[in-house]
N, C-alpha and C positions, 0 to 999 in steps of 0.2 A: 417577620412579625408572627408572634405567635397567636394561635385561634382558640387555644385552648381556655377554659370560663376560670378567669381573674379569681387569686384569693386575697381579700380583704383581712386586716387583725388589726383590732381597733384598741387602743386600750389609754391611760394615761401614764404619765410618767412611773417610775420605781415600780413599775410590774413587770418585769423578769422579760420586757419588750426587745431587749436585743438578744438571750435566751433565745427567743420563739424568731426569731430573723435570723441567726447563727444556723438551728434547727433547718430553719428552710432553704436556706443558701447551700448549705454540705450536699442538696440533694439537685442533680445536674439538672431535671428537668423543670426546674424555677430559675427565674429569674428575680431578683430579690430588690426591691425597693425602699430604703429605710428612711421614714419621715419622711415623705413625701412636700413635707409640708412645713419642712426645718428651715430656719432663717437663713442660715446658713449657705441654702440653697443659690439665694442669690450671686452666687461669685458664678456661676453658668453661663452670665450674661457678661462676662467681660473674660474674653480672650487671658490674660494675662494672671488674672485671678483661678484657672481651673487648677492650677494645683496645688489649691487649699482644699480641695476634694480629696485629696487624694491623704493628707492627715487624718484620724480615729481624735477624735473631740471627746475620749474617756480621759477616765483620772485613775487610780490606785483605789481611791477612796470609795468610787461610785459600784467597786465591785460588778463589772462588766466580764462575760467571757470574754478571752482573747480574741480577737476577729483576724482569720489569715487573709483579709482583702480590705485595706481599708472601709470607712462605716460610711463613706458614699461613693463608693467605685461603680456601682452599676449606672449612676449618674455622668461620672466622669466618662465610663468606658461610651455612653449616649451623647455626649456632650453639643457633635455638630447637631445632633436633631430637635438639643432641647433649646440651645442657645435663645434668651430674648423672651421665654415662655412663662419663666418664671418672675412672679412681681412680690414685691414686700408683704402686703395686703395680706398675703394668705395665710401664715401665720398666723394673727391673734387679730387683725383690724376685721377681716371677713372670718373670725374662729366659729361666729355662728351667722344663718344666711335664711336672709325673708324670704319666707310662702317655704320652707322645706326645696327652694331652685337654687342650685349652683350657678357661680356668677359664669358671663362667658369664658373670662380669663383661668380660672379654675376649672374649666371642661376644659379648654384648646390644653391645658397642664397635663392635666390626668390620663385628656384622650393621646398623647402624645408619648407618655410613659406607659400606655397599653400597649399601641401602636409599635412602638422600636423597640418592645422587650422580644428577644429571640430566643425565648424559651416562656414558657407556663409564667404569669408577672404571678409576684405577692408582694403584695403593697403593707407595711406596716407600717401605721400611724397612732402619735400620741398625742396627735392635734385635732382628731376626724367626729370627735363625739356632738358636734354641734351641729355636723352635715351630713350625717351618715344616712338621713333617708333620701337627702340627694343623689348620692352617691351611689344608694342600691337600687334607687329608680332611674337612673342613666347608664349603669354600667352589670346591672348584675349581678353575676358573682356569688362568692358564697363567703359568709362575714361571720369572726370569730370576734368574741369578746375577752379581752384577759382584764385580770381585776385583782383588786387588795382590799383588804379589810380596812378601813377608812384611816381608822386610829395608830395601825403602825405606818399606814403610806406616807403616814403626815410626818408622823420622827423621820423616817427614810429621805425625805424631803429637806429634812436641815443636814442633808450631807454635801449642801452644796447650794450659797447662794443662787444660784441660778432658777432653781427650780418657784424659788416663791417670787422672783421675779417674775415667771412666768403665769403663776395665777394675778397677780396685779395686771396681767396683759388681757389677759383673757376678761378682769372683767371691764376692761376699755373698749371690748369690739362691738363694734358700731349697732350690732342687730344681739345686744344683750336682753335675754328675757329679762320680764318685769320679777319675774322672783328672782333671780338672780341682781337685780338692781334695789330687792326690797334688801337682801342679804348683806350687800356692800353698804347700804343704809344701815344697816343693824350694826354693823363693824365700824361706823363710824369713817370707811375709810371713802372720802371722796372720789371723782372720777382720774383728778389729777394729781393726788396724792403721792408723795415721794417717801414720806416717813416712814418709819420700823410701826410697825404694829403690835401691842402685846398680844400673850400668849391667844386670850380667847379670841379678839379679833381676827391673829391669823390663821386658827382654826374654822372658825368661820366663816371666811372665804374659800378656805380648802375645802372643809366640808358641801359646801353648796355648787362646788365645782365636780368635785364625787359623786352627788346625790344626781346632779342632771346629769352627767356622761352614764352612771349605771343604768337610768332609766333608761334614757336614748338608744343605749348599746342592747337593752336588755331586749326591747322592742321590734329590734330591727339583724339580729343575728343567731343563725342556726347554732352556735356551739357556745355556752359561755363559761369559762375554764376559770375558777377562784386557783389562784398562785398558792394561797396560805393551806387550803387542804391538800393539794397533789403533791404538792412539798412531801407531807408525812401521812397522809394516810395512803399506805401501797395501792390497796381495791379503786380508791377512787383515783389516782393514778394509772394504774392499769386502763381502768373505763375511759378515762380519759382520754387517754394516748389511741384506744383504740375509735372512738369518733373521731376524732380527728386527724387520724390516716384514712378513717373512710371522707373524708371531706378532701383531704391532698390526693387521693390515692396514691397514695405509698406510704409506707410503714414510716410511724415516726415515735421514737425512744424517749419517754421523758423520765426513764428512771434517775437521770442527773441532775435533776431541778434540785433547788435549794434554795428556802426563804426562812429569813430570823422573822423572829417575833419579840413578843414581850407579853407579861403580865402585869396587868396593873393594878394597884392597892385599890379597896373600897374608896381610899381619899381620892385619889386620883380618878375616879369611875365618874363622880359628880361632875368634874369638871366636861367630859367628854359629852356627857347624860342629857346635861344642860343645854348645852353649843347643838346637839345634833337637835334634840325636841326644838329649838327656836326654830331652825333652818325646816323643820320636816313640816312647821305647822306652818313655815311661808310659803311652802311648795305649797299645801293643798288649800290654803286660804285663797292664793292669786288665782288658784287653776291649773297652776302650770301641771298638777299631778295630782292625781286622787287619791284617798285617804288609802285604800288596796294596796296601790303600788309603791306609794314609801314607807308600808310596813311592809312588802314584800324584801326593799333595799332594807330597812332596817334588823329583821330576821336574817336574812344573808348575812348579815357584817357580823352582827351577833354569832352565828352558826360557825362562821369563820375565826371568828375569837377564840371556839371553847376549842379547837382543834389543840390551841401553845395551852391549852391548861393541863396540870400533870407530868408538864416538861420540865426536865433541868434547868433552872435559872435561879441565876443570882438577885432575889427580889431587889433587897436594900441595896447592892451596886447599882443596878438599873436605874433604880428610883430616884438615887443621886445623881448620876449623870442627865438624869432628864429635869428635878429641882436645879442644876449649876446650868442649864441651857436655857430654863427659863428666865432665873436671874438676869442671863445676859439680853435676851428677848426685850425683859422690861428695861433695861437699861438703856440700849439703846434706841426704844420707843420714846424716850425720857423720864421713866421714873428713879431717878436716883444715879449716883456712879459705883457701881462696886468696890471700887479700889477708897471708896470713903473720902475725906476732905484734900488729901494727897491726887485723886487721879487727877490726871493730866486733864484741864477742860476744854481743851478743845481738839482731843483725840480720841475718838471709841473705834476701841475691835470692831472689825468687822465678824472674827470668828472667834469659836473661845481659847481656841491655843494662843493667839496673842497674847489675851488676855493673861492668860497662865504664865506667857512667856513672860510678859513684863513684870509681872508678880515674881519671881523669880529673880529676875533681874534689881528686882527693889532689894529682896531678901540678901544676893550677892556683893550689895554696893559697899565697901568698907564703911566704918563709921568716918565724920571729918575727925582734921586733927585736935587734941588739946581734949577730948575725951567722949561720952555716948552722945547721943542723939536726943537722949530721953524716951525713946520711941521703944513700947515694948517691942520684944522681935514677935513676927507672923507665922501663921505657921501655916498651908495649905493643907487641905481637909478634903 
């Protein structure tokens, strides 16, 4: 057991979260915990199931460093101690937790993963922004925030089903604040909702899920590190790197970080403009945040914005790839089938390569026999 005072990194998805857990892992005297609080986790509890621990649950896609130890080994390598500790619940049904108390089943968890770490624990979690004052009032510690600029975290997010599943989870859990229940109101999207949501909708859910984790984290942790500026600005990289080797003690390197951005058209700014002023003016309406602190988040994101201005990019590719995602957004929310009176109606993409694929696949089909189709040909754009 180690005695040494726990490091906490709190942040949400597509923030460079296994970056800063690779970081900490390379250096011997940590002990490294990733997600604590991953569904995942549950296979602990059945003998037979621990070596699906031992699989990396990345993709090509999600642009992850390599990891030389599988992404739940410190779990596995604990296994007899955590066996039975871990329950479904902790994930997204208890994501956020009455009176700021951790339930007991999430203490015997946590205290358990301090307790068998034999070396210095750091805990990084993408799940903790709901319970983070619990957490630093029972255990400690010293809590790092990592963070994105709201408007590219949200594109980084459609690189993989999963992730917007995971805001639909989150706003199911059982101790949802009231602005965050005015938010899911606003989105129209019910508590048991299963459908695709168009664009502004599932922006604003994500947004309202950004706006309370920065607040939360901002509140409650000594260092809080924005991805999008350390990327490229050197100085503040530098700065960076050096608070927090003074918070690990020991020297930690972040000249190799790396975050894409984007620029977006004035046309496209409305749409963002909109969605965020609804969501900022349900935080301070319920209470849940003062009129200060979500133009304090709001200045952030913004400051963090102007960092990709002036940078190399391809506007009108960009701009296209994210008008052909939208499309599919609305489509399979239900407005309309792209593929026109022809699609198939009772099959939609799930992703837009499908969609391309099949497209493609029409383009390839010979004509029947005895002459044309009548159908001009298509052309993809």
């Amino acid at each position: 057991m180690s005695t040494a005072e726990p490091l906490f990194v709190h942040s949400l998805f597509r923030s460079a979260s296994t970056y800063f857990f690779q970081k900490f892992r390379s250096i011997e005297s940590f002990w490294c915990y990733q997600e604590p609080f991953n569904e995942s986790l549950a296979a602990l509890n059945v003998p037979w199931r621990h070596y699906r621990l031992l699989a990396t649950p990345t993709v090509t896609e999600l642009r992850h460093p390599l990891l030389e130890r599988p992404y739940f080994y410190e779990f596995w390598a604990s296994r007899e101690h955590l066996r039975g500790l871990y329950h479904g619940t902790f994930a997204y049904d208890q994501y956020f937790v009455a009176d700021d108390r951790l339930p007991a089943r999430q203490q015997a968890w946590i205290s358990a993963l301090l307790e068998h770490a034999p070396a210095r624990p750091m805990l990084q979690f993408c799940r903790s922004s709901g319970r983070i004052a619990a957490l630093r009032r029972l255990y400690g510690g010293r809590h790092v925030q990592v963070w994105r600029e709201p408007r590219v975290q949200w594109w980084s997010y459609k690189s993989a089903d999963y992730f917007d599943s995971v805001t639909r989870h989150i706003y199911r859990s059982a101790n949802l604040p009231e602005a965050l229940r005015q938010v899911r109101r606003l989105a129209g999207a019910g508590r048991a909702y299963r459908r695709h949501l168009l664009p502004r909708a599932n922006y604003l859910l994500f947004y309202g899920v950004w706006l309370d984790a920065w607040l939360r984290l901002q509140a409650h942790c000594e260092l809080s590190i924005n991805v999008d500026r350390i990327a490229i600005d050197p100085a503040q990289n530098a700065e960076c790197a050096e608070r927090l080797s003074e918070l690990a003690g020991h020297r930690i390197d972040l000249s190799d970080i790396r975050a894409s951005g984007m620029v977006l058209t004035p046309e496209e700014e409305q749409f963002y403009a909109e969605a965020e002023s609804a969501v900022n003016e349900l935080f301070v309406r319920s209470g849940h945040a003062t009129l200060r602190s979500v133009q304090d988040a709001v200045d952030a994101a913004e400051s963090a914005r102007r960092v990709h201005e002036g940078r190399e990019h391809d506007a009108n590719a960009e701009r296209n790839l994210r008008q052909a995602a939208f499309a599919l957004m609305e489509c399979l929310a239900g407005r309309g089938r792209p593929g026109g009176p022809r699609w198939p109606r009772r099959w939609y993409p799930k992703r837009l390569h499908d969609f391309v694929l099949w497209m493609l696949g029409r383009q390839r089909r010979a004509p029947p026999p005895g002459g044309s189709t009548g159908l001009r040909p298509r052309t993809l754009r």
